[in-house]
N, C-alpha and C positions, 0 to 999 in steps of 0.2 A: 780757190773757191770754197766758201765755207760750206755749202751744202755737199759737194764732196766729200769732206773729212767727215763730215755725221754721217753720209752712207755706209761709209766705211764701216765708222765705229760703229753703226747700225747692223751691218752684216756680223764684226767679231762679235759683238754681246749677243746676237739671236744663236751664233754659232756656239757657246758655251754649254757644254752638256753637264749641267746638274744634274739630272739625275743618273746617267755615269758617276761623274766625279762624288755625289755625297753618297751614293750606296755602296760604292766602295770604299770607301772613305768613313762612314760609318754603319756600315752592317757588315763588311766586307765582302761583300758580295756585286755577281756583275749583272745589274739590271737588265741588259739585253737578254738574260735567260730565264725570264718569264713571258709569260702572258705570249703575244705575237713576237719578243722576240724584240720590238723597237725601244731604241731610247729613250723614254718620255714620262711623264708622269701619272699615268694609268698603271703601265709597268710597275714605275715606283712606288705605287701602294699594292701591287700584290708581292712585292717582294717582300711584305712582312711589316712592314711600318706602316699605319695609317698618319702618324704623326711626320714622316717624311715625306709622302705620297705627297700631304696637302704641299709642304716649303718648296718641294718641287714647285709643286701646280701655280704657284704663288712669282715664285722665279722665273718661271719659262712664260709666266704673263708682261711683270716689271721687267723683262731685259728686252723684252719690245716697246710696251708704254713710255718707259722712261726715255730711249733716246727721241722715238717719234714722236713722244708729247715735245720733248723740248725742241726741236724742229719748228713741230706746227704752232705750239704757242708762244716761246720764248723767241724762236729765229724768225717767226712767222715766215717759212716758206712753204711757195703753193706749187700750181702747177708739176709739171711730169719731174721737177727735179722731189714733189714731197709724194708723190707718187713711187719713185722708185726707193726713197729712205724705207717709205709704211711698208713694202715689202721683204727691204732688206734683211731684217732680222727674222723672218719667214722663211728667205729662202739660207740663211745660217742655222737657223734649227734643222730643215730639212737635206740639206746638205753640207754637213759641218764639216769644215777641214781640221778640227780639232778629234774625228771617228773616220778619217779618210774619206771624208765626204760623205759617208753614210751616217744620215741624221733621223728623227723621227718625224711621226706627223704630224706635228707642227700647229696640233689645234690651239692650245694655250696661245701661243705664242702669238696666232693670228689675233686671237684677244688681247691680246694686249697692243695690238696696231690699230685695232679698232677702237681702242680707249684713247689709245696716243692720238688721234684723231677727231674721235667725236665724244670721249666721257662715256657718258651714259646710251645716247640715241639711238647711234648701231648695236653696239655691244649687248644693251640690255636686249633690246628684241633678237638679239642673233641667242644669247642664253636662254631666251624661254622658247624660242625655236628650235635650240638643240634639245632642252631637256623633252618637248613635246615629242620631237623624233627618237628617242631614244625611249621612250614612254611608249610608245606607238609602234616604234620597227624595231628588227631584231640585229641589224648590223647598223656600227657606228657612222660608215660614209652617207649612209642615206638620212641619216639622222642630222648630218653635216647638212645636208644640200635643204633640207626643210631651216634650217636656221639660218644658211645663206637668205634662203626665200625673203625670212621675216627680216632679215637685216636690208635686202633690197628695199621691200615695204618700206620699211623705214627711212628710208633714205630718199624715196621719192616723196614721202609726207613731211620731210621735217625741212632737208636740203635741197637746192639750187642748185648748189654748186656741183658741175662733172665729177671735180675732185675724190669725192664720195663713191662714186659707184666706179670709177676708174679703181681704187684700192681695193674697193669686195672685189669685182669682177680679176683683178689679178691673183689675188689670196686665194682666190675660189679656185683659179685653172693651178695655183701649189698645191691645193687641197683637193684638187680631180687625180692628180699626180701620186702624193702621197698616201690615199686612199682608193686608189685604181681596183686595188684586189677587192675591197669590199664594194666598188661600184660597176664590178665587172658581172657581180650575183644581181640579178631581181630582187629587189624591194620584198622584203615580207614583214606581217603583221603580226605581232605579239600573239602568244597561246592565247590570253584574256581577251584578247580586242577579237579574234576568232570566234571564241565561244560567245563573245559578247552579241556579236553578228548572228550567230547561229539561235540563241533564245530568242533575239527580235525577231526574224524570219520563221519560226518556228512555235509558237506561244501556246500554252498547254488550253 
């Protein structure tokens, strides 16, 4: 079964830890010892490189896009067998058998399932939903769940098809998973958006 063998190949490419292998590889050093600690490409720019940070970021997107776009556009398959591909390389970043199963969290990556699937339509609105949550609160999983939000939006206005919101809604319970520690804190509001609140309410 062809869809098969691209699960497959879907889960080893999402499982491939760049930013392990090029920080040591070229800074010498081991990316899980910054920042939180995980393998990822956030990591990979505080370890010293902005210029690796991004090829990560870039990587951990294309090793999802590329096998799910060719799936969904070249194989053109649908239903639950293109469902469980768009997550595969999701759940290989977040649990890689190439770090003993300990992987990172797997945001890029989910990006790039959402482009393998729909280009632009989820994707872009899920990026200005992240950047707004991250603009707005001060931990990154709640920032996550506002960009969920708009990429649902989106996918009720643009598609029809189950297909769609069957992929967020799985990516989202990885990303409940992978982000558990920052969605286990209450939601808070940036220093500026506080005081922003506090001169409206307050007007000299």
């Amino acid at each position: 079964m062809t869809w098969v063998l691209i699960l497959v190949i879907a889960f080893i490419s999402g499982a491939i830890p760049f930013s392990v292998w090029l920080t040591r590889l070229l800074l010498k050093k081991d990316v899980r010892q910054f920042g939180d600690g995980n393998p990822g490409a956030i990591n990979a720019f505080r370890s010293g490189s902005k210029l690796l940070g991004l090829a990560v970021l870039i990587l951990d997107i294309c090793k999802a896009a590329i096998p799910v776009g060719l799936a969904y556009r070249q194989l053109e398959i649908r239903g639950l067998p293109m469902v469980l591909i768009a997550i595969a390389p999701v759940l290989g970043h977040a649990f890689s058998p190439f770090l003993k199963f300990k992987g990172g969290k797997a945001i890029g990556t989910v990006l790039g399932s959402l482009i393998g699937v729909s280009l632009w339509q989820i994707s872009l609105p899920a990026v200005i939903g992240a950047a707004l949550g991250i603009a707005f609160l001060t931990t990154t999983g709640w920032a996550i769940v506002v960009a969920v939000s708009f990429g649902m939006l989106a996918i009720f206005i643009w598609f029809q098809d189950p297909l769609y919101f069957w992929v967020l809604l799985c990516v989202f319970l990885i990303l409940c998973w992978t982000l558990r520690a920052d969605l286990a804190k209450p939601p808070q509001l940036r220093t500026w958006v506080i005081k922003l609140f506090s001169k409206s309410n307050n007007p000299r």
